[in-house]
C-alpha positions in Angstrom: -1.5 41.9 -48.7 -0.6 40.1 -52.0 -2.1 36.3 -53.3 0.4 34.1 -54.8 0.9 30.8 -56.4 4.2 28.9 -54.7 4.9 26.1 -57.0 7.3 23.6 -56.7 10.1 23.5 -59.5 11.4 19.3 -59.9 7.8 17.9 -61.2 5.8 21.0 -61.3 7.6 23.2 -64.0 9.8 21.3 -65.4 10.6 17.2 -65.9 12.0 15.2 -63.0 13.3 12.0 -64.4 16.5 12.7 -62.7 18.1 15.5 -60.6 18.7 18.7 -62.1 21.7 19.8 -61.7 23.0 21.6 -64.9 21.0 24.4 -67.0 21.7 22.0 -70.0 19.4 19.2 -68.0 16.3 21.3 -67.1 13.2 20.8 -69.3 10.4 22.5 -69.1 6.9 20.8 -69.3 5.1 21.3 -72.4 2.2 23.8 -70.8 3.9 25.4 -68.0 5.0 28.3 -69.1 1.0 28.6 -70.2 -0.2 28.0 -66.8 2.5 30.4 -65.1 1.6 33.4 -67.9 -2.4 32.7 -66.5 -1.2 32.8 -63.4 0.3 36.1 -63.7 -2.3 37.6 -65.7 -4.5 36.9 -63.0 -2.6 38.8 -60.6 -1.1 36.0 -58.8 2.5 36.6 -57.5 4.1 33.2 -58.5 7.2 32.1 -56.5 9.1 28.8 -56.8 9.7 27.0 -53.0 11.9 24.3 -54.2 13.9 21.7 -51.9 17.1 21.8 -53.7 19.5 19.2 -51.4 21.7 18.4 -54.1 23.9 21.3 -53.0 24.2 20.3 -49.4 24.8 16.6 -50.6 27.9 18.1 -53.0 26.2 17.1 -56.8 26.1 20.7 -56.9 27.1 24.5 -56.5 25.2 27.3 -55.2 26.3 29.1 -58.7 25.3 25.9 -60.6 21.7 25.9 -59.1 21.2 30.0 -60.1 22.4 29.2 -63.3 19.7 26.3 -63.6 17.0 28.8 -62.0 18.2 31.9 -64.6 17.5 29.0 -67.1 14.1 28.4 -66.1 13.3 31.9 -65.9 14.9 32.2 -69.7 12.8 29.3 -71.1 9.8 31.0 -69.2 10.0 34.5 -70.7 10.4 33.0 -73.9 7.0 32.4 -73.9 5.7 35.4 -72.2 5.8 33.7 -68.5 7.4 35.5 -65.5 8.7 34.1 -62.0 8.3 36.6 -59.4 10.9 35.4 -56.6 12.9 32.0 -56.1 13.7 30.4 -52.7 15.9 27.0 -52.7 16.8 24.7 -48.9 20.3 23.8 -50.5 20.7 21.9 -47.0 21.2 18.6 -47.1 17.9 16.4 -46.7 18.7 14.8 -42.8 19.8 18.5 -41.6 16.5 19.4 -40.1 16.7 22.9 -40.9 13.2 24.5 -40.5 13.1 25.6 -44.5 12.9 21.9 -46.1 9.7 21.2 -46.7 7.5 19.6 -45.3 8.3 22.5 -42.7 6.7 25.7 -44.4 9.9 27.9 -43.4 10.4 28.7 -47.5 6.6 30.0 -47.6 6.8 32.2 -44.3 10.1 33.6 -46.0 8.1 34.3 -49.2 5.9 35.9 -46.5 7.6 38.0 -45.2 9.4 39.2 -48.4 6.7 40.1 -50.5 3.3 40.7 -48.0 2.0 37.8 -48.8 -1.9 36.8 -47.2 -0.9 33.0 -46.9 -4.3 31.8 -46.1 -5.0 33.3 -50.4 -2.1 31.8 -51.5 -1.6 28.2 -52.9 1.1 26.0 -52.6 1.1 23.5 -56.1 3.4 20.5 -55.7 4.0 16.6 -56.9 4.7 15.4 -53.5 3.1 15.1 -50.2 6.1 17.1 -48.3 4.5 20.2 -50.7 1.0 19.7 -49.8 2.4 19.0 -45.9 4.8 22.2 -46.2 1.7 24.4 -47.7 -1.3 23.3 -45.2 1.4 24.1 -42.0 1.7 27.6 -43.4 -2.4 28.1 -44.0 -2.2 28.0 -47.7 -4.6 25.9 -49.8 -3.1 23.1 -52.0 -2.9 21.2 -54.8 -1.4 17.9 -55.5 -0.7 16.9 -58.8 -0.9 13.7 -59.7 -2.9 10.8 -58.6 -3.2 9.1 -55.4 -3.8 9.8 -52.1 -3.2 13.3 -51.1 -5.1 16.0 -48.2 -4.9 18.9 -50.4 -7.9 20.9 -51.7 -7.3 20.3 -55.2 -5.7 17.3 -57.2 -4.6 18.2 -60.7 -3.3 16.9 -64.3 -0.6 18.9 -64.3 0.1 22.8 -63.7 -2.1 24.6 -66.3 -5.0 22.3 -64.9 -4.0 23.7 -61.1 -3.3 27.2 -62.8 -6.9 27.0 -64.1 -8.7 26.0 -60.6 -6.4 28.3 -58.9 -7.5 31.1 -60.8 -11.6 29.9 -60.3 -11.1 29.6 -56.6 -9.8 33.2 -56.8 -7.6 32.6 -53.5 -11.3 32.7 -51.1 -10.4 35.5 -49.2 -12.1 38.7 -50.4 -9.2 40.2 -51.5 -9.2 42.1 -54.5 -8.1 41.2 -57.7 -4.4 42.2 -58.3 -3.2 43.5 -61.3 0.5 42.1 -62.9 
């Protein structure tokens, strides 16, 4: 079974001032591709779980959000940073599909997909729905931001959750996977 980092996209990776909905509109934080590259070079599978309504809602294609995600990944390898796997709920936020978070169904896909051992896996968000969506599927968390928040680890921004992340080691006894 494989350890990976889930991370959020909107807030997490990349700014959030308003919805991304064009590759032209996604910017990445200054520091994330830094965190994501420690994060794979610590053997962590990282995935993006990323509620993505905008589709269902009609502000945007299916083709529109792959070309923001190939974007990301672009900007990422750039500087030497890799995304493993992206899942997206394109439903629309009052559709009560199971994958939206703050249901966990994205991080059981992930799962499934790739072997993952949830309970040495960590689900890194900006919102309560992520730490919410990540403790229902047995992951540990972390929050970032400020505020009140349940999950195991509140952070500056995603090289400071990429750094406990990679302390913390995942807590299970599993060994340490190579990239």
């Amino acid at each position: 079974m494989k350890r990976a980092a889930i991370l959020d996209r909107d807030g997490v990776i990349n700014r959030n001032e308003r919805p991304v909905n064009r590759p032209d509109e996604l910017v990445l934080f200054p520091r994330a591709a830094e965190a994501i590259r420690l994060l794979n070079g610590a053997g962590f599978l990282v995935c993006v779980a990323t509620n993505q309504g905008g589709v269902g809602l009609g502000y945007m294609s299916e083709a529109d959000l792959k070309a923001v995600h190939r974007r990301m990944c672009e900007l990422l390898a750039r500087e030497g940073a890799r995304v493993d796997d992206i899942v997206a709920c394109t439903h629309r936020p009052d559709a009560g599909c199971p994958c939206r978070k703050p249901k966990p169904g994205m991080l059981f896909a992930l799962a499934r997909r790739h072997d993952l051992h949830l309970a040495a896996s960590y689900m890194v968000g900006d919102r309560d729905t992520d730490v919410q969506a990540g403790l229902a599927a047995g992951t540990k968390t972390v929050f970032i931001g400020t505020g009140p928040s349940e999950a195991h680890y509140e952070a500056r921004d995603l090289l400071d959750a990429a750094e406990w992340i990679v302390r913390d080691g995942g807590g299970s006894g599993l060994p340490r996977q190579d990239p």
